[in-house]
One Martini backbone bead per residue (centre of mass of N, CA, C, O) as a GRO file, in nm:
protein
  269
    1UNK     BB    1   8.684  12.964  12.844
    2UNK     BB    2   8.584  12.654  12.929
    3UNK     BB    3   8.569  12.416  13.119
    4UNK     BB    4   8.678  12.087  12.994
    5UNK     BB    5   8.709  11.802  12.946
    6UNK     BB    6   8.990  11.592  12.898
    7UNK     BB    7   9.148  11.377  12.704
    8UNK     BB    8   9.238  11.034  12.774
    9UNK     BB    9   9.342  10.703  12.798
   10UNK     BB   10   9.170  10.728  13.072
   11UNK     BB   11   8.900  10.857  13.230
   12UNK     BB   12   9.071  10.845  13.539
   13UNK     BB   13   9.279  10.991  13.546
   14UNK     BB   14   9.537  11.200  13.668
   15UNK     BB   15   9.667  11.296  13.411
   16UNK     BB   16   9.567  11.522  13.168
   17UNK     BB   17   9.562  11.542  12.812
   18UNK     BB   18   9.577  11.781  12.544
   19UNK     BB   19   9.545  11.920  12.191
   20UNK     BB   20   9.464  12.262  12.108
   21UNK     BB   21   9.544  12.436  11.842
   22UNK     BB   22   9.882  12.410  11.979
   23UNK     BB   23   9.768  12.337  12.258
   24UNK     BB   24   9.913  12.199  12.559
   25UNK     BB   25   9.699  12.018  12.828
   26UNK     BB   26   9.780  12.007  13.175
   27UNK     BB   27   9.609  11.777  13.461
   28UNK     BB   28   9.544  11.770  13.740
   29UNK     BB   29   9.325  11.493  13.856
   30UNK     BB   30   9.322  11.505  14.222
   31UNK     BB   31   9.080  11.638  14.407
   32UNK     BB   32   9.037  11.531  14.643
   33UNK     BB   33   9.380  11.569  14.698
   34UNK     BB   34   9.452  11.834  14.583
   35UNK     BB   35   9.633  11.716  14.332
   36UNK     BB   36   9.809  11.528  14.448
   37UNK     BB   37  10.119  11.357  14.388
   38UNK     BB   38  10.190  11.087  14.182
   39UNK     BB   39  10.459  10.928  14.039
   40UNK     BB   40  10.275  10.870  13.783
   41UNK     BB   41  10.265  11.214  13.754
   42UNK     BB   42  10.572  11.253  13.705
   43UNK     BB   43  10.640  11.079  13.465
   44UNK     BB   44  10.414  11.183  13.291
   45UNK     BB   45  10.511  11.468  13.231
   46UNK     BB   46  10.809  11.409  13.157
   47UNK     BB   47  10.658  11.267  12.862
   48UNK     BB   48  10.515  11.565  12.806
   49UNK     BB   49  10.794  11.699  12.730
   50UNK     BB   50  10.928  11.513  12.537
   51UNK     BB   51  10.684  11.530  12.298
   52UNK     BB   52  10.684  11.859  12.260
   53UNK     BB   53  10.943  11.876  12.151
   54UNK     BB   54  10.878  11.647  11.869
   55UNK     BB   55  10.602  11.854  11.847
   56UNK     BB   56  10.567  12.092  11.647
   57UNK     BB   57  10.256  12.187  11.679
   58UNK     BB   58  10.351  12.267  11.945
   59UNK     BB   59  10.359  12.606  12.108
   60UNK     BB   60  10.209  12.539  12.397
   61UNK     BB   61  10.145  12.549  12.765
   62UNK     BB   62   9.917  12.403  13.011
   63UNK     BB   63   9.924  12.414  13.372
   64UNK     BB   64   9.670  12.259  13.586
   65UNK     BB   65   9.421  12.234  13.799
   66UNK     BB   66   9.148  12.070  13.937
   67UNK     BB   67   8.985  12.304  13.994
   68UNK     BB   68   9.008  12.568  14.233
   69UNK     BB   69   9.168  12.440  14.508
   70UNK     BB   70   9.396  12.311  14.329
   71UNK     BB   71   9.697  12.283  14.130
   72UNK     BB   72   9.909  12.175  14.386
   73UNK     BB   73   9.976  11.940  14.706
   74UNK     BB   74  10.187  11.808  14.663
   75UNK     BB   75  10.291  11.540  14.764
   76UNK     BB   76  10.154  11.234  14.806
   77UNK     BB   77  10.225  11.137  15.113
   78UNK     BB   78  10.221  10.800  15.080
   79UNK     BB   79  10.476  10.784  14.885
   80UNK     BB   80  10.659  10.783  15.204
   81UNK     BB   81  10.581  10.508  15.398
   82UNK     BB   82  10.837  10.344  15.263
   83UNK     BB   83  11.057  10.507  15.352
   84UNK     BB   84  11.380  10.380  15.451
   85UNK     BB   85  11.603  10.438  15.284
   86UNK     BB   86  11.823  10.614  15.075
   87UNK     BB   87  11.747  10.527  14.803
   88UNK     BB   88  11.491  10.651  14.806
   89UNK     BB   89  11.559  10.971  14.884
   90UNK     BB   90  11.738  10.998  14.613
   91UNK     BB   91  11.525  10.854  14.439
   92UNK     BB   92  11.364  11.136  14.450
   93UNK     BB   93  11.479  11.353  14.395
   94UNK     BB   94  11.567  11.329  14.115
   95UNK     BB   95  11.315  11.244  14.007
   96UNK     BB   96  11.215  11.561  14.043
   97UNK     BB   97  11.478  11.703  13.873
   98UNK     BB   98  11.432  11.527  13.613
   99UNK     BB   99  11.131  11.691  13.590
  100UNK     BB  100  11.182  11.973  13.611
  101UNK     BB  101  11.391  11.990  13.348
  102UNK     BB  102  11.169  11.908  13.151
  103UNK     BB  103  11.091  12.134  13.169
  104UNK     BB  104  11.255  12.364  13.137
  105UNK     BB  105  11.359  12.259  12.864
  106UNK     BB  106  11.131  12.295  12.705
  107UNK     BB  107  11.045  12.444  12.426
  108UNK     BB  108  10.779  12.521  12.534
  109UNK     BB  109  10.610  12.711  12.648
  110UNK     BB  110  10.506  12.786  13.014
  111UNK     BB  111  10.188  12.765  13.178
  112UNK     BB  112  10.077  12.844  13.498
  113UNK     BB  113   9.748  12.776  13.671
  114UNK     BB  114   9.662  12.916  13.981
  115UNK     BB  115   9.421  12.743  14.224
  116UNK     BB  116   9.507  12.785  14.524
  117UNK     BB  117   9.707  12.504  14.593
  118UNK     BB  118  10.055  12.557  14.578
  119UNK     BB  119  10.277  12.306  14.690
  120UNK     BB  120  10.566  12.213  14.685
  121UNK     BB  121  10.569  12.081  14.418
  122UNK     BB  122  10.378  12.261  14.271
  123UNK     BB  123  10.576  12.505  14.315
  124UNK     BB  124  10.799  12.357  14.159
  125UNK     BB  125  10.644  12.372  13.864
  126UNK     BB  126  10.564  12.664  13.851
  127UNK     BB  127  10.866  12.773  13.865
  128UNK     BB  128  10.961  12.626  13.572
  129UNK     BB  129  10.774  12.816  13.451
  130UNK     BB  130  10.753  13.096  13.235
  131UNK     BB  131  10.430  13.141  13.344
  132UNK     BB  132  10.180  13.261  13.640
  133UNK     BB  133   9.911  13.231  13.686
  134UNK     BB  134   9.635  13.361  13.930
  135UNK     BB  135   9.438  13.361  14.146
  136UNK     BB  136   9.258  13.481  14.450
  137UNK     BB  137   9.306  13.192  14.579
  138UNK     BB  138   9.589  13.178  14.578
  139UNK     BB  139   9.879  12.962  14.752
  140UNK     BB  140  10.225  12.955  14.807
  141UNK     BB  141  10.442  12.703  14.918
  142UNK     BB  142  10.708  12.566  15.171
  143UNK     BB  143  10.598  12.378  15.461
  144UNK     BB  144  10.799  12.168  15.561
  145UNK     BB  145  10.846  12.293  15.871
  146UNK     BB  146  10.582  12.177  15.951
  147UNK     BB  147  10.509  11.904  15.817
  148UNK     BB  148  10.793  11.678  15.707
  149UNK     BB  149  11.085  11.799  15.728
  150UNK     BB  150  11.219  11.820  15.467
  151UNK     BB  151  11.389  11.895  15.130
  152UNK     BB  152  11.519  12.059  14.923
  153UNK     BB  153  11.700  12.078  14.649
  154UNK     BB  154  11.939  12.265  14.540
  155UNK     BB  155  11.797  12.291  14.226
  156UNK     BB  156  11.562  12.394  14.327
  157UNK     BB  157  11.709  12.645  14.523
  158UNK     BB  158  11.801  12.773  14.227
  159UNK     BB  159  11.560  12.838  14.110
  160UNK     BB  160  11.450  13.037  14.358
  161UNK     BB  161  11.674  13.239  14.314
  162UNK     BB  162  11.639  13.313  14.035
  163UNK     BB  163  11.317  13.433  14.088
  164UNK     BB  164  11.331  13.560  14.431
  165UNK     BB  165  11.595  13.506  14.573
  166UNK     BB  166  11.736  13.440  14.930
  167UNK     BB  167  11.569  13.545  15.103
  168UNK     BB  168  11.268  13.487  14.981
  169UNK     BB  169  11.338  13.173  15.071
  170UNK     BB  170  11.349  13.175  15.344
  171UNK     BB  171  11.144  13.281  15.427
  172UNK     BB  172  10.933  13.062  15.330
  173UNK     BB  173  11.088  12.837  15.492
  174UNK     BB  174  11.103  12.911  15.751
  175UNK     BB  175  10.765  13.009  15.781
  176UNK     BB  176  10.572  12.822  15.598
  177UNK     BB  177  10.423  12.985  15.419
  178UNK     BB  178  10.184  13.080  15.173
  179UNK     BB  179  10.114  13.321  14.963
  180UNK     BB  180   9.959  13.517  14.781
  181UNK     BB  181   9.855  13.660  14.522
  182UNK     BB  182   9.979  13.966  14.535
  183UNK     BB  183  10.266  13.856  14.644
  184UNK     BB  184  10.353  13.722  14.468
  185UNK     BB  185  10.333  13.927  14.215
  186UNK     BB  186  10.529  14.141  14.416
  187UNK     BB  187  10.789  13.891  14.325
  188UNK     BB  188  10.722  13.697  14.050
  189UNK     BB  189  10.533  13.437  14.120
  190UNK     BB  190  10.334  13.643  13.922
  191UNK     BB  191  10.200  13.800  13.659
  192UNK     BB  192   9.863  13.712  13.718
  193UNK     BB  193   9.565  13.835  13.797
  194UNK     BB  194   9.240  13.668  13.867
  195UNK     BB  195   8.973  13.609  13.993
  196UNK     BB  196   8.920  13.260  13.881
  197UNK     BB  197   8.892  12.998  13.692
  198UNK     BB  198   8.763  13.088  13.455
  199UNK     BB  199   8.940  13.317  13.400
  200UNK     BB  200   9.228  13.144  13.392
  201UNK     BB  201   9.126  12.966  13.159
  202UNK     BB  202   9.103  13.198  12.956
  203UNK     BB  203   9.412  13.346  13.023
  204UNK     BB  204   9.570  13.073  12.901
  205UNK     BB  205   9.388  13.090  12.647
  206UNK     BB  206   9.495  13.300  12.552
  207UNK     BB  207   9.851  13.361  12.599
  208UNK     BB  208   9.871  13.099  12.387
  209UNK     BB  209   9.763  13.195  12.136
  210UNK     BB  210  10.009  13.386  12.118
  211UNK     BB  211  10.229  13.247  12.140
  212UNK     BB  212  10.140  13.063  11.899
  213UNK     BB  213  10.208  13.330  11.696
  214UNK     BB  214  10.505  13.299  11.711
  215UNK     BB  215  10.826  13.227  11.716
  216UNK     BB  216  10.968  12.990  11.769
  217UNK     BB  217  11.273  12.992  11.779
  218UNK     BB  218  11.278  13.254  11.948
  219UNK     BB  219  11.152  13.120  12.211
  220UNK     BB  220  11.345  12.900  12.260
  221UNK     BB  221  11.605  13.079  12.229
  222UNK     BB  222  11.535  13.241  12.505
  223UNK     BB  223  11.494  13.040  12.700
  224UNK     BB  224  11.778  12.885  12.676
  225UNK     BB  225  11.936  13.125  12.763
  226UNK     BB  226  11.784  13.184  13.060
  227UNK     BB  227  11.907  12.865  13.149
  228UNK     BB  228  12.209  12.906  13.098
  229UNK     BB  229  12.237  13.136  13.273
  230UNK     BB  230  12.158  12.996  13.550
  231UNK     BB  231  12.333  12.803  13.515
  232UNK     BB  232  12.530  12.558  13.664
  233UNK     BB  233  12.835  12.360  13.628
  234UNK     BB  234  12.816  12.267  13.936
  235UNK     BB  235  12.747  11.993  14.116
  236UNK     BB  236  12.553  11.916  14.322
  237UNK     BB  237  12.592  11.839  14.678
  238UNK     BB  238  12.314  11.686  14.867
  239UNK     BB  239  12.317  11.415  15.017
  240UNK     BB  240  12.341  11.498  15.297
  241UNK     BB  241  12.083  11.652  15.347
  242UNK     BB  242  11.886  11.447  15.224
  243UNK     BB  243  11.968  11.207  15.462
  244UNK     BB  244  11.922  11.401  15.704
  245UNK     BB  245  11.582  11.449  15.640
  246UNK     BB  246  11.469  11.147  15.562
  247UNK     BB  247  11.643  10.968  15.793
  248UNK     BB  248  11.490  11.074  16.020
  249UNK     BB  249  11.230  11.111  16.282
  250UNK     BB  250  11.125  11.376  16.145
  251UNK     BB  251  10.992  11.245  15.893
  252UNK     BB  252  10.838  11.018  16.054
  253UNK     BB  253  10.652  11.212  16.229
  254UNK     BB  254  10.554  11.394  15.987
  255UNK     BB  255  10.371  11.158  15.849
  256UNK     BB  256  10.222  11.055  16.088
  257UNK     BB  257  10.111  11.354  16.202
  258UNK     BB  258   9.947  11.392  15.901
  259UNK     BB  259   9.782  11.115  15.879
  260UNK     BB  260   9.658  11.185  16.193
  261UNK     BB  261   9.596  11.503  16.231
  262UNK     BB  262   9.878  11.614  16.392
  263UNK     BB  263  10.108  11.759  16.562
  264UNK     BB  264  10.435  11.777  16.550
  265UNK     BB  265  10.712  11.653  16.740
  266UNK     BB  266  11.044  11.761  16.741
  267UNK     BB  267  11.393  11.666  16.780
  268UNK     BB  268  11.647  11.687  16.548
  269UNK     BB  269  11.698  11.360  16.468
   0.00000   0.00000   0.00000
């Protein structure tokens, strides 16, 4: 299959959406930014997987991004320069759980198809797909401890731990670094690896086609079962964490040292 645009309500939006065949195609589309995610680009994910619930032609889901060099290249640092109060920083947590959730809940099945850069919230909505497809320049990661000084959602945490266990997220968020493709396959944050982009597309919906051909209420079933499996009754209580990296010195120096293309300088404080 080959790469096309994609139809959207306007032709520059930010993300693309088709449904071809009962396969809904959902673009990441700010190449420029590697595909750096824009707040109307997290509420607009939620509404597609809310349509694709309620609409039953749809049979499966492929999320990826424009161009080859990035997935998504987590949250456009731009939406964080007015983050003044607490209640930016929690509502904004939420927001991005609250899209996670859906993508998580969503009925059809989801793959991820991963060319480049996929971090920080990128990384964090590929992680919530049922399947990972990526390329051999694919790399992951939440590098938030050299770049913003933030920090994940407990929610989110709690996903990364039941895909690859508390080592390997320690590992990564420690040590801020990438996963090649490689790696990331074997440890399980990739089923597949494939040479390019173009095999990516094209392997993403072959896998979509073959899913699109079993039985929904079957994918459904296993789907939410498995989703029931990791999820806790207990409400995770992150209100201190996230108060204390956002509302930090150091996430205000991460952003300014971001946006001036420095190294920050941390203070811990």
């Amino acid at each position: 299959m080959s790469e096309k645009p994609m139809t959207a309500a306007e032709p520059e939006s930010e993300l693309l959406y088709d449904v071809r065949d009962g396969v809904a195609w959902v673009s990441f589309n700010r190449p420029q930014t590697r595909n750096a995610l824009t707040f109307p680009m997290y509420t607009r994910l939620e509404e597609i997987c809310e349509a694709a619930d309620s609409d039953r032609s749809i049979k499966a889901m492929v999320i990826a991004g424009a161009g080859d060099k990035a997935f998504a290249a987590g949250t456009d640092i731009s939406q964080f320069v007015n983050f003044e109060s607490a209640d930016d920083a929690l509502v904004y947590e939420r927001r991005i759980d609250r899209v996670l959730s859906a993508l998580e809940k969503c009925r059809v099945p989801t793959i991820a198809a991963i060319s480049g850069a996929c971090t920080g919230g990128g990384a964090a909505i590929a992680a919530c797909c049922d399947l990972r497809l990526g390329t051999q320049t694919a790399q992951i990661g939440f590098p938030i401890a050299r770049t913003l000084g933030n920090c994940l959602s407990m929610n989110s945490i709690a996903r990364l731990v039941a895909l690859i266990g508390p080592a390997r997220v320690k590992d990564i968020i420690f040590t801020a670094r990438l996963l090649g493709a490689e790696e990331a396959r074997s440890i399980g944050l990739l089923q597949e690896v494939v040479a390019d982009h173009a095999a990516l597309l094209q392997r993403a919906g072959q896998l979509a086609s073959i899913i699109s051909g079993h039985a929904p209420l079957t994918l459904q079933a296993t789907k939410e079962a498995l989703r029931r499996l990791q999820s806790t009754s207990v409400e995770h209580d992150d209100q201190d964490l996230i108060l204390m990296c956002y509302m930090s010195q150091d996430f205000r120096e991460g952003i300014d040292a971001f946006l001036r293309k420095r190294q920050p300088r941390w203070l811990g404080r």
